[in-house]
LUMSETOR-32905 format. One record per residue (C-alpha): residue in three letters; residue number from 1; z, y, x. Coordinates in Angstrom, 2 decimals. Layout:
// residues N
(node 'ala'; NUM; (Z; Y; X))
...
//
This chain:
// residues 81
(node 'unk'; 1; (23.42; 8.24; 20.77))
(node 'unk'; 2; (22.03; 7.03; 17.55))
(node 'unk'; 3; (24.83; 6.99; 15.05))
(node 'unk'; 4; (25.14; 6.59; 11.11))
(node 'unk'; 5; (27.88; 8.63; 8.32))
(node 'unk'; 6; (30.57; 6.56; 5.99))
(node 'unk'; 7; (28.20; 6.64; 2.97))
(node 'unk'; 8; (24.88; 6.53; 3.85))
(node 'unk'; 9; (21.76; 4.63; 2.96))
(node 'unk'; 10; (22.37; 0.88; 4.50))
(node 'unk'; 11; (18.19; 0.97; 4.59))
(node 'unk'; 12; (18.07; 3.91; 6.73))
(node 'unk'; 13; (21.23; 1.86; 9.41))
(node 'unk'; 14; (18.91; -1.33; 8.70))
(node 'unk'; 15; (15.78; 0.93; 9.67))
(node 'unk'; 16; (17.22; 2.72; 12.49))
(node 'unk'; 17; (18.66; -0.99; 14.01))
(node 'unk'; 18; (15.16; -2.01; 13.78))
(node 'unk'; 19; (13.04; 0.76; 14.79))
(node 'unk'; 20; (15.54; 1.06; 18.08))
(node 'unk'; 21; (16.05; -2.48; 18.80))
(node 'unk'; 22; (19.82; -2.12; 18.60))
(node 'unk'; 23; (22.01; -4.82; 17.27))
(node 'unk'; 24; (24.54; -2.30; 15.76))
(node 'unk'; 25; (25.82; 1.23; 14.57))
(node 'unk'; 26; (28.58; 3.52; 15.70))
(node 'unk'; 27; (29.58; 5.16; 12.01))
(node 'unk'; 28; (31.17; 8.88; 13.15))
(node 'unk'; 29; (32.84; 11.02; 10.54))
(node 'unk'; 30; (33.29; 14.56; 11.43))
(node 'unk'; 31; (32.60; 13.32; 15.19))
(node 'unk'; 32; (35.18; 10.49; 15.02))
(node 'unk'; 33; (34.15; 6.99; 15.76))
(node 'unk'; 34; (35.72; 5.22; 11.89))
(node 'unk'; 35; (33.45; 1.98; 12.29))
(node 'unk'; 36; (30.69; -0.04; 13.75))
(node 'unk'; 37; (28.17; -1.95; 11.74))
(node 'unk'; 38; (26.20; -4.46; 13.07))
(node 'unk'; 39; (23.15; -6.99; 12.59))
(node 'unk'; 40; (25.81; -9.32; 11.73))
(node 'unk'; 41; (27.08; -7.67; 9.02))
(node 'unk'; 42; (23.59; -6.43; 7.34))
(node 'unk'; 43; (22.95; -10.59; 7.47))
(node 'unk'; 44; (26.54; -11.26; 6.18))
(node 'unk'; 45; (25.61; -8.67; 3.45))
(node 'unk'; 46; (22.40; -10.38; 2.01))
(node 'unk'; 47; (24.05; -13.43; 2.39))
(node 'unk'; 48; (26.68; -12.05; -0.01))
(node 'unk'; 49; (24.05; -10.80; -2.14))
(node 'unk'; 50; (22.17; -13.53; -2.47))
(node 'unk'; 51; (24.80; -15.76; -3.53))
(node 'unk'; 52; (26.32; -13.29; -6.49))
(node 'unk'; 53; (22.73; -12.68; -7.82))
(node 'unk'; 54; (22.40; -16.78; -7.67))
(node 'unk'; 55; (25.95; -17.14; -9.55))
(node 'unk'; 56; (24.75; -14.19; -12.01))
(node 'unk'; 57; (21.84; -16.32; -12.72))
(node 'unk'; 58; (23.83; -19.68; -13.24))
(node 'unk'; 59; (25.95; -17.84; -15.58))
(node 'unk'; 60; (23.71; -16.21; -17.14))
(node 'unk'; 61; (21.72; -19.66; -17.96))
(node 'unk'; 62; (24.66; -21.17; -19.12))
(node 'unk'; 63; (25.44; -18.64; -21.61))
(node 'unk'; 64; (22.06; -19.51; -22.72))
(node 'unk'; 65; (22.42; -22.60; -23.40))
(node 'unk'; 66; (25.81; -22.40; -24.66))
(node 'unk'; 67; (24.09; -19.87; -27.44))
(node 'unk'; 68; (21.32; -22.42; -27.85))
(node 'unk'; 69; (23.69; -25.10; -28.61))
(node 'unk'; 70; (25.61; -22.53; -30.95))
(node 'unk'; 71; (22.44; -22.20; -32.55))
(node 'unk'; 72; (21.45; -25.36; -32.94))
(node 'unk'; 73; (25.11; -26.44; -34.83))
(node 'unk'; 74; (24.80; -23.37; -37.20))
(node 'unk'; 75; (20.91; -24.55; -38.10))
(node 'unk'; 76; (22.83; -27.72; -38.91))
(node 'unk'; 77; (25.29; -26.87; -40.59))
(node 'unk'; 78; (23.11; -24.65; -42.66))
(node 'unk'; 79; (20.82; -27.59; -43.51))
(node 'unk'; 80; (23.61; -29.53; -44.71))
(node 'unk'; 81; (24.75; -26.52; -47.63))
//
């Protein structure tokens, strides 16, 4: 039985789904059955991924124009002296 460890590489459980056409993972510690991960939750994980490196890019344009604006009001301020 093809079986992954707590811990390791989610490529090599994504890999070994693939390259075996199964749809999920026993995960055995010390010979003890502590999860099972499936296709479902690889796809649940991207998902996941995909919308905090979105929001990390939202945020990070925002600050960016919040500094441009910042920037803008000192230039004019400046101008003013």
């Amino acid at each position: 039985m093809t079986t992954v460890e707590p811990g390791q590489d989610i490529g090599q459980a994504i890999r070994l789904m693939v390259s075996k056409r199964i749809g999920g993972l026993p995960v055995v510690r010390e010979g003890e059955l502590v999860g099972i991960i499936t296709e479902s939750d690889v796809v649940q994980g991207l998902v996941c991924l995909k919308l905090f490196v979105l929001q990390q890019l939202f945020f990070y344009q925002l600050r960016q124009l919040y500094l441009d604006e910042i920037a803008f009001h000192f230039q004019v301020v400046l101008s003013n002296l």
